[in-house]
N, C-alpha and C positions, 0 to 999 in steps of 0.2 A: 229084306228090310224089316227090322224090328216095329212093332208098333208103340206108340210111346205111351207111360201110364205116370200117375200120379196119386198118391197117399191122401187117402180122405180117409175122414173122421166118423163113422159111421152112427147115428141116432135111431130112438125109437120111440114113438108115444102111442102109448097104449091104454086104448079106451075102451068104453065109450065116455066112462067118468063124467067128470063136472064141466059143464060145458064154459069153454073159454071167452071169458068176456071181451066185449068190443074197445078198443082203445079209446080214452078221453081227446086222447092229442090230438090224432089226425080223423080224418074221415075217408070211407074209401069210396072209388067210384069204380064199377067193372068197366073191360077194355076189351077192345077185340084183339083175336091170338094177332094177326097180320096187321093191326091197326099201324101207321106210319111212325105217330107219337112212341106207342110201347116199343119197334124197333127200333128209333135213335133215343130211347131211355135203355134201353137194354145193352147199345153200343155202347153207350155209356160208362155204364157200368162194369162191363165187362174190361174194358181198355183199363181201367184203372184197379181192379177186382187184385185180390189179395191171393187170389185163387191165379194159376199157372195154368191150370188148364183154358182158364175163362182169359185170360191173357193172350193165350197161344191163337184162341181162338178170334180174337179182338185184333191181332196182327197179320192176319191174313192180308192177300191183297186186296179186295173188298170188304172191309169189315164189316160194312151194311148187310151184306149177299151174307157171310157167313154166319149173319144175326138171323136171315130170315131163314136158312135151311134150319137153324137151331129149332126155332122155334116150329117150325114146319114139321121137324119129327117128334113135336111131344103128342100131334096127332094123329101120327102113322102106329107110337109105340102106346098110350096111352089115351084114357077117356075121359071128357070134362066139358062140361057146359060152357060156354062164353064169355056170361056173367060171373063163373068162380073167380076169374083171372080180374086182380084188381089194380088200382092204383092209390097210393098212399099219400092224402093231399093234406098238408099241413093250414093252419090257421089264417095264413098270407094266401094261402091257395095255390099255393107252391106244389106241385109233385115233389116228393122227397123219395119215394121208392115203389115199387111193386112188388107182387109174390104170385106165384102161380101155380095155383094146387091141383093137380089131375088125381087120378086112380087108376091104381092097374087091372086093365080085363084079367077075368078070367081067377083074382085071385082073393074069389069072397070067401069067406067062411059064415057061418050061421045064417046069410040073408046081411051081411055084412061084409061092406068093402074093404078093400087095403088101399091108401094113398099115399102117395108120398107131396114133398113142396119140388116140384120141378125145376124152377128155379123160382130165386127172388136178388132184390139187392136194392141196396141205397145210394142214391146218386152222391158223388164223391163231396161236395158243399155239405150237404146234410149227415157226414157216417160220425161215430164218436160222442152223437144224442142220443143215443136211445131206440132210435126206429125199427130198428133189425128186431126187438121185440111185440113192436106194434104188429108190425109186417108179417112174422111168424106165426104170432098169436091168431090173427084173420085168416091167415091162408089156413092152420089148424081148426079154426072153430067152420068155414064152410064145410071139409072133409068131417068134421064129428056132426053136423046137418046134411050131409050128406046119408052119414051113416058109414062111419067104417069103424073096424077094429082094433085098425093100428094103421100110422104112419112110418114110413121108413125115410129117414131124408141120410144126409152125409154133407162132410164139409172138407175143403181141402187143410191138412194139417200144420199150417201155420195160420190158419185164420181164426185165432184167437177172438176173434169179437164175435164170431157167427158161433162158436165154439160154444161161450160163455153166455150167448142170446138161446142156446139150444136148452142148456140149462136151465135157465131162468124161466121158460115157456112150458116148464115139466117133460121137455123130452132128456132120454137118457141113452149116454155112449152104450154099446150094448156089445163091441166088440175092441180088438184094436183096429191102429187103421188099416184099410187096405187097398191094394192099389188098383186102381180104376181106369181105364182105355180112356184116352180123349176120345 
């Protein structure tokens, strides 16, 4: 049996540059990786995600269980404090999304980290304002307080808003796409 992949969009910011300011709009609050809330915000999102992969994964038979193994291996594959992991709370005090920035062991260069955004997303009420840049922007300015030297993220290739938010946040496509193992 084959295993099945999917076409992402591959990004890159590369710093340490000017460091990225905090959003006006929303305010963030950190979250814990297993916390209840971030997992049925995370189901959330994923069931309605633009992304195939994050769908596939959303239709499983427990979509909860297959929200928490997710989130369970970005700390078997990856390193990150508790507090980088946020939530994105708009002026009502609404959650509107999350983002969650880790870095990869092992692949510093100078006394400088490499991170990527592990995931993030906008609950489906709130996509189509704007947030996906707020969100980006945060989860990138903890990793350049962190200290690294480049972020690697991807997006799957019809998700044009995350595409166009990667832009906007100064990261740059740096390849085509390519295809990626659920």
């Amino acid at each position: 049996m084959s295993q099945q992949t999917f076409l992402k969009v591959p990004f890159v910011w590369e710093g340490p540059g000017t460091l990225i300011e905090d959003s006006s709009r929303l305010t963030f609050k950190p979250v814990k990786a297993m916390d209840d809330q971030l997992i049925s915000t995370v189901t959330r999102v994923m069931a309605e995600s633009v992304d195939a992969s994050d769908r596939r994964r959303a239709s499983e038979r427990d979509p909860r269980k297959a929200t928490e193994m997710f989130l369970n291996s970005a700390r078997k594959d990856f390193a990150y404090q508790d507090e980088w992991w946020q939530f994105g709370i708009n002026g009502e005090g609404e959650i509107v999304g999350f983002v969650l920035p880790v870095i990869f062991p092992g692949c510093a260069k100078e006394g400088l980290e490499e991170g990527t955004i592990y995931y993030m997303g906008v609950l489906p009420e709130h996509r189509g304002l704007g947030f996906a840049n707020d969100l980006l922007s945060k989860g990138t300015q903890i990793l350049q307080e962190v200290g690294v030297w480049r972020v690697f993220c991807d997006t799957a290739m019809d998700n044009a808003r995350m595409i166009a938010a990667f832009k906007r946040v100064s990261y740059r496509q740096y390849s085509e796409p390519l295809e990626r193992p659920v």
